[in-house]
VOPAGU-2260 file (C-alpha; in pm, 1 decimal, decimal comma):
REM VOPAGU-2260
SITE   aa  ch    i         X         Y         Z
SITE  UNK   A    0    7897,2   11325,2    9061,4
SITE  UNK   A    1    7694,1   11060,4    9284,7
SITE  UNK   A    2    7704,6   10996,1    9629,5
SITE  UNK   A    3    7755,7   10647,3    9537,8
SITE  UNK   A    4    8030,9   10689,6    9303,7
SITE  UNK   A    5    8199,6   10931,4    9518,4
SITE  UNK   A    6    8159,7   10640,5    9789,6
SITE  UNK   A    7    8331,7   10373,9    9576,7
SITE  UNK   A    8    8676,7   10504,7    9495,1
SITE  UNK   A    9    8893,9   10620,0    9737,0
SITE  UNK   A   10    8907,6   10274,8    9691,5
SITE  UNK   A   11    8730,2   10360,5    9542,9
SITE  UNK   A   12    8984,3   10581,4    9577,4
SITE  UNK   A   13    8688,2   10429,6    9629,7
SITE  UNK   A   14    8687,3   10347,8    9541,6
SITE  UNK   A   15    8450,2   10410,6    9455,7
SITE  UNK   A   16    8358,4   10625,7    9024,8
SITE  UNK   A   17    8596,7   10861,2    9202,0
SITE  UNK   A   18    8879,3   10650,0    9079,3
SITE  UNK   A   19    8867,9   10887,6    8778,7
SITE  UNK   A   20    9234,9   10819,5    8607,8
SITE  UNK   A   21    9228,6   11189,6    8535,2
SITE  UNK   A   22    9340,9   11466,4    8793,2
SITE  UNK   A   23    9535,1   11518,9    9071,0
SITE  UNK   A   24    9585,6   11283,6    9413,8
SITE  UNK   A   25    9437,8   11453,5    9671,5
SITE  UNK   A   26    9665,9   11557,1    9955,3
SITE  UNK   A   27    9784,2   11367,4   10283,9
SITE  UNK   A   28    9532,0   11536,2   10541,1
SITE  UNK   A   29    9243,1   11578,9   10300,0
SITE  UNK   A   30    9281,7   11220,5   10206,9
SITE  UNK   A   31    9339,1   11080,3   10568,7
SITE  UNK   A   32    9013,4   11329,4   10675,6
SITE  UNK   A   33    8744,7   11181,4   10403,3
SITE  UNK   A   34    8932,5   10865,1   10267,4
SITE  UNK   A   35    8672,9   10702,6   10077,5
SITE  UNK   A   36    8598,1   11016,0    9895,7
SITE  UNK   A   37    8942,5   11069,7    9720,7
SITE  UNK   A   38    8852,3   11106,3    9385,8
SITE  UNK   A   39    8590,9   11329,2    9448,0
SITE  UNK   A   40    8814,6   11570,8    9605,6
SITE  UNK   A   41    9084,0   11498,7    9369,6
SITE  UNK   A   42    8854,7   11720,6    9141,6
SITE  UNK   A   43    8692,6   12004,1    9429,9
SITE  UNK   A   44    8845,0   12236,5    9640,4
SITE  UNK   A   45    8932,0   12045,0    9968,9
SITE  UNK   A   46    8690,7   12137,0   10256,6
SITE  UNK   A   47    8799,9   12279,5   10572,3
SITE  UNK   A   48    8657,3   11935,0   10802,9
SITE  UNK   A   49    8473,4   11674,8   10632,5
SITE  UNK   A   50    8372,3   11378,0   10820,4
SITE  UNK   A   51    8593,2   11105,5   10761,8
SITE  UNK   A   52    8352,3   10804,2   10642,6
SITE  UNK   A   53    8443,2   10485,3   10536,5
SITE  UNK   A   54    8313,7   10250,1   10287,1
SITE  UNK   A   55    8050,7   10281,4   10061,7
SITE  UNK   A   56    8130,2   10348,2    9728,8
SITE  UNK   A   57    8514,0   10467,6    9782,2
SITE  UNK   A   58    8319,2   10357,1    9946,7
SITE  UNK   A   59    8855,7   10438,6    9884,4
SITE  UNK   A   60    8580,3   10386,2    9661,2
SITE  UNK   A   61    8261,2   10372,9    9672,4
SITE  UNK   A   62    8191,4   10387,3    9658,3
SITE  UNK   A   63    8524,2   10189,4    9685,9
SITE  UNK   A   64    8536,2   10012,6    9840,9
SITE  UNK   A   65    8526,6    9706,8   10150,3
SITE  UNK   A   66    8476,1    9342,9   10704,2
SITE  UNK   A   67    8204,1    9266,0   11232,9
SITE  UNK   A   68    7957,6    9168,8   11396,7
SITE  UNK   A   69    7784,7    9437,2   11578,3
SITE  UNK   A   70    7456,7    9248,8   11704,6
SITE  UNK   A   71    7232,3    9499,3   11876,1
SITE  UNK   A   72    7258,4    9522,7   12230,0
SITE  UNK   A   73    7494,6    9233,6   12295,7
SITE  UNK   A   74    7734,3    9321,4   12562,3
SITE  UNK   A   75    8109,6    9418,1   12461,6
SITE  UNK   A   76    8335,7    9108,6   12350,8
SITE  UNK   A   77    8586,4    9063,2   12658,4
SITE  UNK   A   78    8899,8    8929,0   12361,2
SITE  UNK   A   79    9003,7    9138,7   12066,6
SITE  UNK   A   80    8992,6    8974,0   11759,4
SITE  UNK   A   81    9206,0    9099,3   11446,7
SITE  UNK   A   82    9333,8    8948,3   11104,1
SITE  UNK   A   83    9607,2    9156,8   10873,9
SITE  UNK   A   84    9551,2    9150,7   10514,2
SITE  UNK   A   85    9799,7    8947,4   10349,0
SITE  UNK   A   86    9783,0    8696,8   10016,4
SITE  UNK   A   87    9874,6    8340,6   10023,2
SITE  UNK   A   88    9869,9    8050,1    9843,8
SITE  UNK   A   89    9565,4    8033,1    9644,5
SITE  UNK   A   90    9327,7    7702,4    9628,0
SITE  UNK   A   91    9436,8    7403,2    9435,1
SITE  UNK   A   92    9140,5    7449,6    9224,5
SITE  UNK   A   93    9177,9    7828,2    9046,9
SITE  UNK   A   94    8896,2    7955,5    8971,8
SITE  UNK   A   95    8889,3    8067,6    8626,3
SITE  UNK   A   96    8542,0    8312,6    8588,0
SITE  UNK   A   97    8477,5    8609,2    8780,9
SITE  UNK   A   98    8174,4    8449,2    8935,8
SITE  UNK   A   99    8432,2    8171,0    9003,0
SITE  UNK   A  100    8623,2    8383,7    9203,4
SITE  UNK   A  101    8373,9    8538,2    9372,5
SITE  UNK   A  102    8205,2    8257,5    9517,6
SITE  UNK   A  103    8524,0    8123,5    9622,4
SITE  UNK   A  104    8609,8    8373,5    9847,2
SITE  UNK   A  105    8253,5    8402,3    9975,3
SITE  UNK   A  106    8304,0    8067,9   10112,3
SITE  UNK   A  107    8631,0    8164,9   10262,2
SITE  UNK   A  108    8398,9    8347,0   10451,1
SITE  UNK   A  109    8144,7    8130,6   10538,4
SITE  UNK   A  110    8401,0    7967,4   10775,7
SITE  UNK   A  111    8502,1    8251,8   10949,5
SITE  UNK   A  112    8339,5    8357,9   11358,9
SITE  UNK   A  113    8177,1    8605,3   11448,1
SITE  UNK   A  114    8358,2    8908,3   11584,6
SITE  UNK   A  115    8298,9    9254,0   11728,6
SITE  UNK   A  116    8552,6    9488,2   11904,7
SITE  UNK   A  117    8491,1    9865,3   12052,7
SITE  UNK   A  118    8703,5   10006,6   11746,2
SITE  UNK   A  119    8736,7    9907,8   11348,2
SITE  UNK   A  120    9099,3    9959,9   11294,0
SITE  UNK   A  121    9183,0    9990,2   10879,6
SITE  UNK   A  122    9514,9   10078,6   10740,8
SITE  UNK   A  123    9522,7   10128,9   10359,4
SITE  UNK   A  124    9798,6   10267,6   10130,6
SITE  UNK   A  125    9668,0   10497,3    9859,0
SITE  UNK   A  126    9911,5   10569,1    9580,4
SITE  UNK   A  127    9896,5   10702,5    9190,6
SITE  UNK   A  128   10198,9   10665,1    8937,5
SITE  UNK   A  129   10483,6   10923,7    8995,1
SITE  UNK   A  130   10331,4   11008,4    9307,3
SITE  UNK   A  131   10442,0   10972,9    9656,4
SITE  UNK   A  132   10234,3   10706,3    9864,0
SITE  UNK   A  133   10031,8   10775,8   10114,0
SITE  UNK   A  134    9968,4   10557,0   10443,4
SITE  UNK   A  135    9652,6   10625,5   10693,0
SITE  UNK   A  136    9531,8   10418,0   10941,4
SITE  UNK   A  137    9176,1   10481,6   11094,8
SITE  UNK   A  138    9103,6   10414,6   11446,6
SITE  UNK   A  139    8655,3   10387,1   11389,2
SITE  UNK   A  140    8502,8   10387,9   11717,8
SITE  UNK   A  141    8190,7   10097,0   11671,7
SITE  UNK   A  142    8057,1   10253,6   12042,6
SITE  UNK   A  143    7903,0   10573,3   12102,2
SITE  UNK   A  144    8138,1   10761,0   12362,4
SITE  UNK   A  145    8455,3   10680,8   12192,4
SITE  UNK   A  146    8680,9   10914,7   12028,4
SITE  UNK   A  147    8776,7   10810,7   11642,0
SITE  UNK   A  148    9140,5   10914,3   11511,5
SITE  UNK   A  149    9283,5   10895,7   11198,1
SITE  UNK   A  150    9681,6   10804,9   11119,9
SITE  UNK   A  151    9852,4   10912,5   10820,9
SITE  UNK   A  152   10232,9   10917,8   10679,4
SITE  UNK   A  153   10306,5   11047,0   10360,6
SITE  UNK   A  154   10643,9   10810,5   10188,1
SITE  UNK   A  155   10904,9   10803,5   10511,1
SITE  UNK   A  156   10818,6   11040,4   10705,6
SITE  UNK   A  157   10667,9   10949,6   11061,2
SITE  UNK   A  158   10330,3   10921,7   11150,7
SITE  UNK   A  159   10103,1   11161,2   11220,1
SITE  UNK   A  160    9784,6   11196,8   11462,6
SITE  UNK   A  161    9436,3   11372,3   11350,0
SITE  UNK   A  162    9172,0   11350,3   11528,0
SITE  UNK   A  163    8805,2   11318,7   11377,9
SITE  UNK   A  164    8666,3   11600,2   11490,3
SITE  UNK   A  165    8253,0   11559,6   11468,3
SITE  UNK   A  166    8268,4   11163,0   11404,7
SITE  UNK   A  167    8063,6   10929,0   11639,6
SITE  UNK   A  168    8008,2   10517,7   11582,6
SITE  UNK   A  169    7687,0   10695,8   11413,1
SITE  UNK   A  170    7871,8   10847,4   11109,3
SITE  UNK   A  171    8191,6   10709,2   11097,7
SITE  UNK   A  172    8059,2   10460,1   10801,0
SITE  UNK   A  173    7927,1   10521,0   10458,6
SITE  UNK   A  174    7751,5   10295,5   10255,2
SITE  UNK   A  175    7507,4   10377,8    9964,6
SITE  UNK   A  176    7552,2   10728,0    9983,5
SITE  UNK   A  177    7444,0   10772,6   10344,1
SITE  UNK   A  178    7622,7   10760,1   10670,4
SITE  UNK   A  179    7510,4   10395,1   10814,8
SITE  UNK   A  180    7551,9   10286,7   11269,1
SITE  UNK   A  181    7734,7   10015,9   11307,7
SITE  UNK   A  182    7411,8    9807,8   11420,0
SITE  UNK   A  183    7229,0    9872,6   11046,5
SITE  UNK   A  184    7584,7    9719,0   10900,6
SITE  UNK   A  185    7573,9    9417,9   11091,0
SITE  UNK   A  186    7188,8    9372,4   11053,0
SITE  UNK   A  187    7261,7    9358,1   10636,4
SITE  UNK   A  188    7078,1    9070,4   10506,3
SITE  UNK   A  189    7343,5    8751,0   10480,0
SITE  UNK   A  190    7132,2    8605,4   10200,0
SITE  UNK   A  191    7281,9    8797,1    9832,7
SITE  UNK   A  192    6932,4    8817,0    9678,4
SITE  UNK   A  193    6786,2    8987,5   10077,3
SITE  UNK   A  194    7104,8    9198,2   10031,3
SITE  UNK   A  195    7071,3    9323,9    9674,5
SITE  UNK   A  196    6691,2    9404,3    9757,6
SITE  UNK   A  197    6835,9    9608,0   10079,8
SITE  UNK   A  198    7101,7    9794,0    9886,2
SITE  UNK   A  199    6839,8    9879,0    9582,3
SITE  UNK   A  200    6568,4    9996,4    9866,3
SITE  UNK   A  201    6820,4   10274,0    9926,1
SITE  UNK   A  202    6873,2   10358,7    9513,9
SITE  UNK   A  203    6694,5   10669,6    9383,2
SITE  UNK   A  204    6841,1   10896,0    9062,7
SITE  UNK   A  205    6857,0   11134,0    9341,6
SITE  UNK   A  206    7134,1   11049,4    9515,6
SITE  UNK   A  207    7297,9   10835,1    9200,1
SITE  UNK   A  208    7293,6   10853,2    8840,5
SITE  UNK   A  209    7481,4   10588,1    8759,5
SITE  UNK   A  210    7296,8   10233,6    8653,2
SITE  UNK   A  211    7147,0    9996,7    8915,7
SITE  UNK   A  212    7431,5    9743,6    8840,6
SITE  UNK   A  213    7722,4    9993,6    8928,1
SITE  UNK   A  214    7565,5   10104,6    9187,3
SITE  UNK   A  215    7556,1    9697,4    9322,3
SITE  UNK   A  216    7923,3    9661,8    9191,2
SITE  UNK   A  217    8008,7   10006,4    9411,9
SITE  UNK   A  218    7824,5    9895,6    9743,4
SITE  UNK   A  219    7916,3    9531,8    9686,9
SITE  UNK   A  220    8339,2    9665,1    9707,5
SITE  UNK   A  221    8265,1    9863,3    9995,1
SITE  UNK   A  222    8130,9    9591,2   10209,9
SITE  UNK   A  223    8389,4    9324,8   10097,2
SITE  UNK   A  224    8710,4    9563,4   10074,3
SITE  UNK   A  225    8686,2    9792,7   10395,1
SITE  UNK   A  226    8354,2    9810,5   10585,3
SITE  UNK   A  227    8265,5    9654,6   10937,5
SITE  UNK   A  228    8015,4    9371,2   10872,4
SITE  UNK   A  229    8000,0    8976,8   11002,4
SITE  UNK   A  230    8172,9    8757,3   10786,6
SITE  UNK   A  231    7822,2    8622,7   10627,9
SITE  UNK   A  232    7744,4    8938,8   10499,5
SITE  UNK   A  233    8094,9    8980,2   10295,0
SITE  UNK   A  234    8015,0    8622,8   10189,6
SITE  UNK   A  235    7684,8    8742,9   10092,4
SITE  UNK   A  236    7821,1    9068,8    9866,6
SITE  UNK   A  237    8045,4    8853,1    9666,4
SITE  UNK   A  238    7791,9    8608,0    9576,3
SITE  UNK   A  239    7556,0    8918,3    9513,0
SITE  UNK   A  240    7874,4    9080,5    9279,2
SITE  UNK   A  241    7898,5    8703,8    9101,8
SITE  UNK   A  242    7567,7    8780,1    8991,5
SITE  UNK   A  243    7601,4    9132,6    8838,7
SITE  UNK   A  244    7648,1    9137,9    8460,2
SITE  UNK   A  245    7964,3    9314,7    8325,2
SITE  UNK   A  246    8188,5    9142,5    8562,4
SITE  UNK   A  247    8497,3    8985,5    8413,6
SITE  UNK   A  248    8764,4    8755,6    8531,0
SITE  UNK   A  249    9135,4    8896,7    8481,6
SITE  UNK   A  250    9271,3    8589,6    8627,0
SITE  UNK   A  251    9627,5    8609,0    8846,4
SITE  UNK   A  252    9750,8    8953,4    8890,0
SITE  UNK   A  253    9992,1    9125,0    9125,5
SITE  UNK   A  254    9862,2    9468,4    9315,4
SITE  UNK   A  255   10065,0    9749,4    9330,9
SITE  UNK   A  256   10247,9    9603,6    9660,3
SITE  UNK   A  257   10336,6    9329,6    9486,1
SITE  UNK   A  258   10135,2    9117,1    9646,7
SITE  UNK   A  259    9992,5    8783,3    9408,5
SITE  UNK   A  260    9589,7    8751,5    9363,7
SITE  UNK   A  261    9316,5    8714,1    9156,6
SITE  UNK   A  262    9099,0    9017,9    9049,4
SITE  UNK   A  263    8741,5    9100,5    8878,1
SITE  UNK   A  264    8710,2    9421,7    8656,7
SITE  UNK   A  265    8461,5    9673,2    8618,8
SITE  UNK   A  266    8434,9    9884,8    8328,9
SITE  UNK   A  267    8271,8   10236,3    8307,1
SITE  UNK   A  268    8288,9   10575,6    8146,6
SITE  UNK   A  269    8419,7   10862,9    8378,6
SITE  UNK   A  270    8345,4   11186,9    8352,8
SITE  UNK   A  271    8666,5   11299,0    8155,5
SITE  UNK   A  272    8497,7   11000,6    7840,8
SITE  UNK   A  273    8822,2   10796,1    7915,4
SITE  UNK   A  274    8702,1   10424,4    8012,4
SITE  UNK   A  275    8863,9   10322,5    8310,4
SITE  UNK   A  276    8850,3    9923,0    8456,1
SITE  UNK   A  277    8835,7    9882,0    8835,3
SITE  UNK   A  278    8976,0    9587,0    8949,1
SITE  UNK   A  279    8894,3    9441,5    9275,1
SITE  UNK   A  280    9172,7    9193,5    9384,9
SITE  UNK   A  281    9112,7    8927,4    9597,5
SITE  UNK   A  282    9298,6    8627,8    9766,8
SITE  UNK   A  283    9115,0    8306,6    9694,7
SITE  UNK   A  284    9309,4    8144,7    9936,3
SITE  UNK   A  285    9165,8    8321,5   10230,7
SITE  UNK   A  286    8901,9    8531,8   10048,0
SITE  UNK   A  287    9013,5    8879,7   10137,9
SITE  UNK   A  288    9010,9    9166,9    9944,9
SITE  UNK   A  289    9377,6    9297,7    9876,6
SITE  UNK   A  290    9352,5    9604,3    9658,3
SITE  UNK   A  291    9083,6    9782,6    9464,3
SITE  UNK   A  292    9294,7    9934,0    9122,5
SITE  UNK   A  293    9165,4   10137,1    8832,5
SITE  UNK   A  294    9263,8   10112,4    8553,9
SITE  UNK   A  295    9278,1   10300,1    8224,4
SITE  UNK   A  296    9432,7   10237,1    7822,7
SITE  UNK   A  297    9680,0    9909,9    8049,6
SITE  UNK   A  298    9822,8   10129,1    8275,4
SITE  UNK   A  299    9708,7   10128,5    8669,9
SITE  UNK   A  300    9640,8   10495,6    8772,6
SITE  UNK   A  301    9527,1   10541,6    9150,2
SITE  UNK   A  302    9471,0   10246,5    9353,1
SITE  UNK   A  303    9416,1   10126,3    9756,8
SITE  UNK   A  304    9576,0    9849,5    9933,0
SITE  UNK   A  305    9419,6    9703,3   10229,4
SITE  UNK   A  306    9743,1    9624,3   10488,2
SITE  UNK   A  307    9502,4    9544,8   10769,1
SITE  UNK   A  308    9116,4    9517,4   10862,7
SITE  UNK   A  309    9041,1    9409,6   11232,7
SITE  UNK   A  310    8858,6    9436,5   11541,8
SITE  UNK   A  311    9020,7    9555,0   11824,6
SITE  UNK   A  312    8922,7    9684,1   12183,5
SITE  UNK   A  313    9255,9    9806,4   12279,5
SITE  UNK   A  314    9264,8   10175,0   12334,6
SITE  UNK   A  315    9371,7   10439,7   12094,5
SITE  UNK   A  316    9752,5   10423,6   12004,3
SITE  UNK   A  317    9978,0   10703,0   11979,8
SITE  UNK   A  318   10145,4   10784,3   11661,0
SITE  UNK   A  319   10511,2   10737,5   11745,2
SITE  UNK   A  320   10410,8   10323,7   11859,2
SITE  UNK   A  321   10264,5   10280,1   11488,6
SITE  UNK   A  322   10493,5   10061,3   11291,8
C-alpha cells in the first residue's frame, strides 16, 4: 500500500486509502501513536514506536486527511489564536455541485488572518460501527525544542498522556508521503494551479501507485481537514480539489456526531475489490472541514471527526485538565 494512501485515511483514517471498510480498528495507543496511518495498521502488526505524523494522506487519511502560518524566521506571535470545529448555519445560497461547495468554503477562507502559535493542537474522534470510539488530542510542537504529546480516551474512560517519543516540529507532519517542517507547509503555493504543480513535483510510482488524481484528492484532504497551513493555502486545496475529476456533490448530510454539512465523495477500489466512497464533509457556512467518512454498499464504516484545530502557545496540558 502507498505512502500516500496510507497518509489519507486515518482520516483518512486518513484518511487517507487506509479507510479500507474491511478489517479491524486499530487500537487506542497504536492509533493515538501514528493517527493518520490507521488503516494501514488496521491491516499490519502494530509497531513498537512509530512517529506520530499528521496529515497527509490519513493524511486520519491521507492520506486523510486536513489548517498556520509559519513564515520563516518571523519571531513568535505574543497572542494565541484558536477556532473549535463546529457546523453552523450554512449560506443562503447552497451550493449544489461539488465544485460548488468547494469553492465556497475556499472563500470562507480567504477571509480568515494569518496565525501561528508554538504548538498545533488537533483533537479528532475516530470511530467504526459496533466499535467503541476513540478520542486523541495531539499537542504538535511547530518549534524545534518543544516536546510533542499525544492525548487519547477510549469511550468514558479518562484521559490519558503519551508522549511522542522521537518527534520534533521537523517530523511531526506528513504530507505526500514524506515527513514535511512546519516552514515547507506554510511556504505551499496559495495559488491551486502553483499548488497542484508542488504536490505532483513530489509524485513518483515509487512512493504511490495510485492515479495522479487520488493522489491530489488524498493531499488536497490532508491540508484542508487537519494540517497546519495559512488560511490561503486551505483556500487554495479546495479550489485545487474543485478541479479534480471524479468529485461528486452528496449535498446535506449529517457526520457521525451528528453534526449538519455538506460533503464531496470520492470513489475508489480498495484492496479487499469492495468500492468504498470517502466523503469529505464540510461546513459552507464557515468553510471547515467537519469529518472525513468512508463509505461502502450505504453504510459508513470508519470515519474522523475534527472537534478542534487551533494554534495555541500555551504550554502542554496535563491529562486530568482535558475536558
Amino acid at each position: 500500500m502507498s505512502k500516500h494512501r496510507d497518509t489519507m485515511q486515518a482520516l483518512a483514517k486518513a484518511r487517507p486509502s487506509r479507510l479500507e471498510p474491511d478489517g479491524p480498528l486499530p487500537d487506542p495507543a497504536a492509533l493515538t501513536a501514528y493517527p493518520r496511518e490507521v488503516a494501514r495498521m488496521a491491516r499490519a502488526p502494530r509497531p513498537g514506536r512509530r512517529l506520530a505524523l499528521v496529515g497527509g494522506g490519513v493524511a486520519v487519511v491521507a492520506a486523510v486527511a486536513t489548517v498556520l502560518s509559519l513564515r520563516t524566521g518571523v519571531p513568535a506571535p505574543n497572542a494565541t489564536a484558536s477556532s473549535s470545529v463546529s457546523a453552523t448555519t450554512a449560506p443562503t445560497v447552497v451550493p449544489t455541485t461539488a465544485a460548488g461547495l468547494l469553492l465556497v468554503a475556499a472563500e470562507r477562507y480567504d477571509a480568515e488572518p494569518v496565525r501561528d502559535g508554538r504548538y498545533w493542537v488537533v483533537r479528532f474522534q475516530h470511530g467504526e460501527q459496533a466499535k467503541p470510539t476513540i478520542v486523541d488530542e495531539q499537542w504538535l510542537a511547530l518549534r524545534d525544542g518543544d516536546p510533542s504529546v499525544a492525548y487519547f480516551k477510549v469511550g468514558s474512560r479518562d484521559w490519558r498522556a503519551r508522549p511522542m517519543e522521537g518527534h520534533s516540529a521537523a517530523n511531526n507532519f506528513l504530507l505526500a508521503g514524506q515527513t514535511r517542517p512546519p516552514a515547507e507547509l506554510a511556504a505551499l503555493p496559495s495559488d491551486p494551479d502553483r499548488l497542484k504543480a508542488r504536490l505532483l513535483s513530489w509524485y513518483s510510482d515509487e512512493v504511490s501507485n495510485e492515479g495522479r488524481d487520488q493522489y491530489l484528492f488524498y493531499c488536497g484532504v490532508a491540508i484542508t481537514l487537519n494540517l497546519p497551513v495559512p488560511a490561503p493555502v486551505r483556500a487554495a486545496a479546495y479550489r485545487m480539489l474543485a478541479k479534480l475529476p471524479g468529485i461528486t456533490a452528496l449535498g446535506r448530510v449529517t457526520d457521525a456526531l451528528g453534526r449538519d454539512g455538506m460533503a464531496v465523495g470520492y470513489s475508489r477500489r480498495g484492496d479487499s475489490g469492495n468500492v468504498s466512497q470517502q466523503r469529505l464533509i464540510v461546513d459552507p457556512a464557515t468553510g471547515y472541514a467537519l469529518a472525513q467518512e468512508s463509505w461502502t454498499k450505504g453504510e459508513r464504516g470508519r470515519y474522523t471527526a475534527v472537534l478542534k484545530s487551533q494554534w495555541s502557545d500555551e504550554s502542554l496540558p496535563d491529562a486530568a485538565d482535558l475536558k
